[in-house]
LUMMIGU-798245 format. One line per 10 residues: number of its first residue (from 1); for each residue y negated, z, x negated of N, C-alpha, C. Coordinates in pm, 1 decimal. Layout:
// residues N
NUM) Y:Z:X:Y:Z:X:Y:Z:X; ...
This chain:
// residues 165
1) 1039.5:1582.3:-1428.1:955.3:1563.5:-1310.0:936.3:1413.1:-1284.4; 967.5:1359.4:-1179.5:905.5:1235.5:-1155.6:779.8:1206.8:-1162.5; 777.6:1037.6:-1221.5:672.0:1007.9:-1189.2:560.3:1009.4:-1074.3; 454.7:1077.5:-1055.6:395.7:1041.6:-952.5:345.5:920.1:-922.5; 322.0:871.0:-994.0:243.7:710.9:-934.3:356.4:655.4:-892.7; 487.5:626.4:-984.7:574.2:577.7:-908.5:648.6:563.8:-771.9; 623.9:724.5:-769.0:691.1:754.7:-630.4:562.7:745.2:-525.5; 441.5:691.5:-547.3:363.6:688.1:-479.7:362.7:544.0:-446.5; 385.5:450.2:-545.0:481.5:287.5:-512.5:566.5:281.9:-449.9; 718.2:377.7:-469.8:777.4:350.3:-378.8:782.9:355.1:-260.8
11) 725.6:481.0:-217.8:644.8:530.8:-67.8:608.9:372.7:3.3; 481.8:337.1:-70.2:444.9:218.9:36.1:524.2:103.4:31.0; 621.2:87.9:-41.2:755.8:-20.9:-60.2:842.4:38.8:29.4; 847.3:134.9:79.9:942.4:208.5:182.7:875.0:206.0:338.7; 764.2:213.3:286.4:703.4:193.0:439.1:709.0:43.5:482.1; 699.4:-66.4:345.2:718.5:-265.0:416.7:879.1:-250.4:438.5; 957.3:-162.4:426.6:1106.0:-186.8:452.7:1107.6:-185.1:581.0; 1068.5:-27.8:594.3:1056.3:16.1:738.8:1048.6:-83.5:859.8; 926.6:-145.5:811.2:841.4:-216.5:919.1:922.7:-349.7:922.7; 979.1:-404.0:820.1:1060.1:-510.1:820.1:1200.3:-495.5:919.3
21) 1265.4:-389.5:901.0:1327.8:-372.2:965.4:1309.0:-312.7:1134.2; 1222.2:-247.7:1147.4:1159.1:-184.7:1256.0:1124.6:-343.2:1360.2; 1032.9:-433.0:1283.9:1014.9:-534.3:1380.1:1153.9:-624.6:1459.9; 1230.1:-591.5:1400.4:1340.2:-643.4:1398.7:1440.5:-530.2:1499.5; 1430.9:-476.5:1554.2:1523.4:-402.4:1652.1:1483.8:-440.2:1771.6; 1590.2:-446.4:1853.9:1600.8:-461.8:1969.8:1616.3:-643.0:1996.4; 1646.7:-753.1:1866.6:1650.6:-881.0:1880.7:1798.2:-878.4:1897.2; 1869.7:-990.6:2019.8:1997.5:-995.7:1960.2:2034.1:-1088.0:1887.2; 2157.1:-1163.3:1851.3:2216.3:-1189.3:1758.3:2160.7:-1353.1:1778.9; 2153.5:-1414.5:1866.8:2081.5:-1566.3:1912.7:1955.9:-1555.5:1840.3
31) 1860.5:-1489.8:1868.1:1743.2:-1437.0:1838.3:1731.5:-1440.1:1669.3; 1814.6:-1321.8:1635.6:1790.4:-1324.5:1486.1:1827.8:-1452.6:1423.0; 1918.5:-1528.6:1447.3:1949.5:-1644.3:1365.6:1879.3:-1767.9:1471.1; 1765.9:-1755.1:1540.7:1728.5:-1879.3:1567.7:1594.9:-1917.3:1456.0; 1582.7:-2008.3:1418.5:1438.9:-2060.7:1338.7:1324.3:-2068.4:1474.3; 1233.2:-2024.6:1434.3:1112.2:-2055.2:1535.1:1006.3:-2120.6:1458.1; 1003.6:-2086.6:1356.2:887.7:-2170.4:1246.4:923.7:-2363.9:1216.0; 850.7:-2414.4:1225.9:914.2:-2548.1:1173.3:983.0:-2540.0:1015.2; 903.2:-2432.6:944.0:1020.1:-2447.2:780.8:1188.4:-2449.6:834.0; 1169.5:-2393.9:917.9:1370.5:-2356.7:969.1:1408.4:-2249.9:923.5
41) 1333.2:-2121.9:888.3:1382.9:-1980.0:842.5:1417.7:-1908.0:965.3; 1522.0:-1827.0:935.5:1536.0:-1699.7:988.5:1512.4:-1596.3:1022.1; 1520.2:-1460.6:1117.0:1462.1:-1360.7:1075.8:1569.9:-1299.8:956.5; 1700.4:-1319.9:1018.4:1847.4:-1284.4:949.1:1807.9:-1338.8:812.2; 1778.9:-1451.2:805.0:1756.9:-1510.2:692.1:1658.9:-1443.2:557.9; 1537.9:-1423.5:640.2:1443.4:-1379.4:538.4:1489.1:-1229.4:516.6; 1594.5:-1127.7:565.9:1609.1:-1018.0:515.9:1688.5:-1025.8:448.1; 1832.2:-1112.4:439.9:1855.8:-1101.6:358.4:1806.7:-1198.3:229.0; 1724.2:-1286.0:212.3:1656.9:-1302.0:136.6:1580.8:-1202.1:32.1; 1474.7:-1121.6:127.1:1450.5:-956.4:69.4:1564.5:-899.2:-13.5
51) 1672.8:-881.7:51.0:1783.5:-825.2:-2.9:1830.6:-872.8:-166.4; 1857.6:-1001.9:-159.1:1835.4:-1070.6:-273.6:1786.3:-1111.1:-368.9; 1686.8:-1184.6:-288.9:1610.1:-1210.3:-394.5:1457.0:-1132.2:-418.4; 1471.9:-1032.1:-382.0:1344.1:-940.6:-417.6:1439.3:-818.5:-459.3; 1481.4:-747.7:-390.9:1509.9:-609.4:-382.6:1681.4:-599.7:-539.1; 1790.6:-666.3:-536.3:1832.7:-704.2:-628.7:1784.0:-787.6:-769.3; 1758.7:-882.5:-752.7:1656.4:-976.9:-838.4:1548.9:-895.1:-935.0; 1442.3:-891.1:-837.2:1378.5:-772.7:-927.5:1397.5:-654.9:-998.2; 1477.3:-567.4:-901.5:1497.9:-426.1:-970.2:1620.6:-408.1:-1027.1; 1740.0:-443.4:-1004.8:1858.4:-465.2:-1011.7:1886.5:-537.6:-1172.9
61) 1845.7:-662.6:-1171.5:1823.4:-753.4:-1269.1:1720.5:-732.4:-1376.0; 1624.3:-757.7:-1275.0:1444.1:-766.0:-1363.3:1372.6:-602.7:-1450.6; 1424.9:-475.5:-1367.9:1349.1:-354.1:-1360.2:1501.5:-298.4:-1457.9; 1585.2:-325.4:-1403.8:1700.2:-240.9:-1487.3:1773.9:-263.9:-1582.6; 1793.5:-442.8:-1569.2:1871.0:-557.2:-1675.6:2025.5:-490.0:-1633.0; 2055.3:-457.4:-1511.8:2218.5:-449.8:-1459.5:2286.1:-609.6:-1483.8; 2315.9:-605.9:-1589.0:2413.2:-759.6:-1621.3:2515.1:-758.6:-1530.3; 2561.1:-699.8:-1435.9:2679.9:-711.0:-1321.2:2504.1:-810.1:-1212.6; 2455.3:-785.1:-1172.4:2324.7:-888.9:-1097.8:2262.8:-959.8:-1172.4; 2265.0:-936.7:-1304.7:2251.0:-1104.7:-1358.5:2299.6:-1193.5:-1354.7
71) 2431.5:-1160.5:-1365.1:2527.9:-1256.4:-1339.8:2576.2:-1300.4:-1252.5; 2565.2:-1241.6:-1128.1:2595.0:-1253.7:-987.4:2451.5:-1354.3:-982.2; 2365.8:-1366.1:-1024.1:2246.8:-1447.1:-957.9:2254.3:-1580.2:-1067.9; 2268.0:-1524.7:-1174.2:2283.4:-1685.7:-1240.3:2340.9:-1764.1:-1199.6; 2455.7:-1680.9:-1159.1:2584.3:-1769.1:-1101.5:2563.3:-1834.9:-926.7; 2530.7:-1764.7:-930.1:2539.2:-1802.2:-742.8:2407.9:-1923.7:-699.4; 2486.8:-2030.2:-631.0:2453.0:-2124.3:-595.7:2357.7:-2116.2:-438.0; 2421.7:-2027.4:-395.5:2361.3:-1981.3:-256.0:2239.8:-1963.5:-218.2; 2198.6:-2003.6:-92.8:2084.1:-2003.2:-79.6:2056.7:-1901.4:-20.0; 1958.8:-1797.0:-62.6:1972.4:-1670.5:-20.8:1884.7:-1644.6:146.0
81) 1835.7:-1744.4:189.4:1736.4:-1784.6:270.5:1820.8:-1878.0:401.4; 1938.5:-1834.6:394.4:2054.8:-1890.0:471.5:2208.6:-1831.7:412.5; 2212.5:-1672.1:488.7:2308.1:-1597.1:524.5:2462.1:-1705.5:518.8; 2561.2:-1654.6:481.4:2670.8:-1748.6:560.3:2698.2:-1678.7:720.0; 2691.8:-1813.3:795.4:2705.6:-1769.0:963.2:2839.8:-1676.2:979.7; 2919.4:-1656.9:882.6:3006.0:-1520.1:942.4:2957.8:-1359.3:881.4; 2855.3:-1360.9:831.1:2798.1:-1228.4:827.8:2725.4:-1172.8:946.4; 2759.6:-1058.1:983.9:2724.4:-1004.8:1074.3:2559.8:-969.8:1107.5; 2486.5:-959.4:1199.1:2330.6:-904.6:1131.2:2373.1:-727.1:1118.2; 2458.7:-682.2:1123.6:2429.9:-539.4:1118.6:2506.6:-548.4:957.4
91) 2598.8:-662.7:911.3:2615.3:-644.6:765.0:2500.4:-733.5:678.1; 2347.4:-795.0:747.8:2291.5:-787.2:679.2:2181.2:-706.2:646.6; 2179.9:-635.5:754.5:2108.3:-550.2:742.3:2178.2:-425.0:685.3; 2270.3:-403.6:684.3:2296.5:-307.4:572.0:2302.4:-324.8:432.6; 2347.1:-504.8:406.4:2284.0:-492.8:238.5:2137.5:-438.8:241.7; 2049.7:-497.2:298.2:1897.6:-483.3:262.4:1922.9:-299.8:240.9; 1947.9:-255.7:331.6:1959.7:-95.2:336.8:2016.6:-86.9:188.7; 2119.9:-76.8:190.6:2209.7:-63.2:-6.0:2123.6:-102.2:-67.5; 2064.9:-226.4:-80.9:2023.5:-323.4:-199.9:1841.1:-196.7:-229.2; 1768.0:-172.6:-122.7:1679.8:-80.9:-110.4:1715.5:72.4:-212.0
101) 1798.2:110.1:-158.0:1887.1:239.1:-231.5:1907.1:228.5:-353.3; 1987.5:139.4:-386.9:1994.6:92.6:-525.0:1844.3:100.5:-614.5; 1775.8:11.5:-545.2:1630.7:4.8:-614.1:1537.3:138.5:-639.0; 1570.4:191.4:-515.0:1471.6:347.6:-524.7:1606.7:426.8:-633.4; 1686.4:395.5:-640.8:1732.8:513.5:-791.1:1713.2:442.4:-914.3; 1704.8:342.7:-895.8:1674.3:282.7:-1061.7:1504.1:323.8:-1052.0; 1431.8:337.6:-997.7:1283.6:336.6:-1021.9:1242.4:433.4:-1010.3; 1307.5:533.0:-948.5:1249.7:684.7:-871.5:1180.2:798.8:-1026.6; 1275.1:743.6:-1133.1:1249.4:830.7:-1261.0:1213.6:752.5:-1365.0; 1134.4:645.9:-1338.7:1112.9:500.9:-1423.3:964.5:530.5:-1444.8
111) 921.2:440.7:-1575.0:780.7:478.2:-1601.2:759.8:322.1:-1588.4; 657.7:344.5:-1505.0:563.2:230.3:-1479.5:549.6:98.2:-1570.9; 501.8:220.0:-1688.3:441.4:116.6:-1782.7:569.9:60.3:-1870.8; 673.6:129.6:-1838.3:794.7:61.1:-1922.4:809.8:-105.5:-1894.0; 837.4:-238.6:-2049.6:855.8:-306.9:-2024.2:994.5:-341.2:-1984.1; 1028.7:-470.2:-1882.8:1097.1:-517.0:-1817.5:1219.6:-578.2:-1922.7; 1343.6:-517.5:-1907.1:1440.2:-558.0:-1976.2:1477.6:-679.7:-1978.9; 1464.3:-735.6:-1890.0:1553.2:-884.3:-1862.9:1441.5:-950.6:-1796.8; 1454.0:-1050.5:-1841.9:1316.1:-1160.6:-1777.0:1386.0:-1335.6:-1757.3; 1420.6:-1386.3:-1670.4:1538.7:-1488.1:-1654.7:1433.6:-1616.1:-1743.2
121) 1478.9:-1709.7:-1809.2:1438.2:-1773.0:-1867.7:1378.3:-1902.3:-1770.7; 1383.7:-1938.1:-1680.6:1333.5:-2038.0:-1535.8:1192.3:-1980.4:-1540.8; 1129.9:-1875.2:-1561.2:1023.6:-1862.7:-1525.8:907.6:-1889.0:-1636.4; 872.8:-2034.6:-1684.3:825.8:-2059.0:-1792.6:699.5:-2003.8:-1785.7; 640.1:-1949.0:-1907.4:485.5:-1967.3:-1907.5:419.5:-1822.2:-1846.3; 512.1:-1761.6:-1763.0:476.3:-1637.2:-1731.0:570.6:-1511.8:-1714.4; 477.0:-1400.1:-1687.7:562.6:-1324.8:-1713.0:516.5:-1177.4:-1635.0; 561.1:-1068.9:-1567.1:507.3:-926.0:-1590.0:536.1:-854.7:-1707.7; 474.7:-730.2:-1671.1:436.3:-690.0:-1848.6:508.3:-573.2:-1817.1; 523.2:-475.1:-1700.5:642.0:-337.5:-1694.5:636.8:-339.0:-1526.7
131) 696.0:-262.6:-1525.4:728.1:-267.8:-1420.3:671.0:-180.2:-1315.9; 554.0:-174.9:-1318.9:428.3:-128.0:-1237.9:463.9:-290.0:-1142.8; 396.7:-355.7:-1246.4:338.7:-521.3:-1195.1:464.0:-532.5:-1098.4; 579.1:-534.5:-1159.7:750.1:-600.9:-1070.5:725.7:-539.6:-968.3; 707.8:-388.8:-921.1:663.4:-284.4:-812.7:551.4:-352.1:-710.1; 444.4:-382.4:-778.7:360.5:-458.1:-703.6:381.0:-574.6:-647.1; 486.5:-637.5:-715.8:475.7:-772.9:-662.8:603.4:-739.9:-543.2; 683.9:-661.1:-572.7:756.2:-633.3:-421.8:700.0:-612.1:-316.2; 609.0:-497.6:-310.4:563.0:-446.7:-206.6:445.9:-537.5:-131.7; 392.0:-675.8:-197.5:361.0:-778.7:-155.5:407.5:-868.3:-109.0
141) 567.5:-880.5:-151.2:650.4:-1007.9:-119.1:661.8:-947.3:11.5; 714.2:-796.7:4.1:789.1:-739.4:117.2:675.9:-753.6:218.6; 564.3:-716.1:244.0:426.7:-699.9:291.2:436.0:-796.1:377.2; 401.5:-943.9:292.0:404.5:-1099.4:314.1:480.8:-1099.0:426.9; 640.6:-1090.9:415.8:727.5:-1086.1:476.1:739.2:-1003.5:615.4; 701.9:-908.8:604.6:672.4:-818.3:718.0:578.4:-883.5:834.1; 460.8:-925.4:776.9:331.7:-973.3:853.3:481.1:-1152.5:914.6; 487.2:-1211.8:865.9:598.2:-1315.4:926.5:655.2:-1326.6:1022.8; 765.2:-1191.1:999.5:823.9:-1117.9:1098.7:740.2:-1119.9:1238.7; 682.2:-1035.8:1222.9:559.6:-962.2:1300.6:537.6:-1057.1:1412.3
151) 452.0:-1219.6:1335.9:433.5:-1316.9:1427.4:605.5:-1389.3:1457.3; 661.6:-1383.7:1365.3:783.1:-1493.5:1453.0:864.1:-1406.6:1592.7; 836.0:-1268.8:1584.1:876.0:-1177.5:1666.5:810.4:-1171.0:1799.4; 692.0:-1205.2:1777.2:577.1:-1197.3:1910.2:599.6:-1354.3:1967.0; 662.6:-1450.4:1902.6:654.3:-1571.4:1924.1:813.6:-1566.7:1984.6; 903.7:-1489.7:1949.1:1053.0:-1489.3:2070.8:981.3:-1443.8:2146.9; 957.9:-1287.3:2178.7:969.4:-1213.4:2307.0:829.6:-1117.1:2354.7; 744.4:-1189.7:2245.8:593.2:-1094.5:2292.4:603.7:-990.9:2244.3; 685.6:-915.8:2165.4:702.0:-775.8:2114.0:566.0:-821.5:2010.1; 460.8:-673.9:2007.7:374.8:-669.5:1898.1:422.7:-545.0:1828.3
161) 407.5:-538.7:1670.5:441.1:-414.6:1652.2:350.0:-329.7:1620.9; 183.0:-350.7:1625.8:64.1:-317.2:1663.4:0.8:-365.9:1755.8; -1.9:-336.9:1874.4:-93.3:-386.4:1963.3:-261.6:-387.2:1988.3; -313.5:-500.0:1994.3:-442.8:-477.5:1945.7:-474.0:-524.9:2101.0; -597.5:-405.3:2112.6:-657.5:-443.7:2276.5:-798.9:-430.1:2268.2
């Protein structure tokens, strides 16, 4: 039987996907790769960022210890926060989609309180303790990220994705 709490994590980690992606329809391709923030991010950018460095990174690496994404991240120089300009947005938005998938089967039958196999050595001094905490801290990054969206989206084209009157 699955965990229930877990799958009660993933639920609301499925619902910041949603919305991440949801704010994001109907932009075209100018749109998604223009920066509107002075940092110079993306929308293209910050998903696949998600994609990477949350949704792989964490669960992939951090939640599962898949040494095929450890090594792909040790290794890779790339800045995950700047797509290469010949990826498509519908091929980045389908990693995020995969990279999501991936994560909900490694976790779907995972116990919470299990500790975290792989913990990259860069992160001095701290640490999570199982992967409840790794769970939480997604569905915050993702959260974070969503609310971003939200305003850099209303700031192209006035789209709200709650309208408050």
């Amino acid at each position: 039987m699955a965990n229930t709490e877990m799958m009660t994590l993933l639920g609301f980690l499925n619902g910041k996907r949603k919305h991440v992606l949801g704010i994001l329809e109907g932009l075209d391709d100018e749109a998604l790769r223009r920066p509107v923030l002075p940092s110079g991010w993306t929308c293209l950018g910050l998903v696949h960022h998600l994609a990477l460095d949350d949704e792989k990174f964490w669960f992939r690496a951090v939640a599962a210890g898949e040494q095929a994404a450890i090594d792909e991240i040790l290794g890779s120089e790339d800045d995950a926060w700047k797509p290469a300009p010949e990826k498509s947005a519908q091929e980045i938005f389908a990693l995020y989609r995969k990279e999501s998938e991936l994560s909900d089967a490694i976790l779907a039958g995972a116990d919470p309180d299990a500790p975290t196999p792989w913990w990259p050595d860069f992160f001095d001094g701290w640490r999570y303790d199982n992967l409840r905490d790794v769970v939480l801290h997604v569905i915050t990054e993702t959260a974070t990220h969503a609310g971003h969206l939200d305003a850099v989206r209303e700031l192209i084209d006035g789209k709200q994705r709650l309208v408050i009157t």
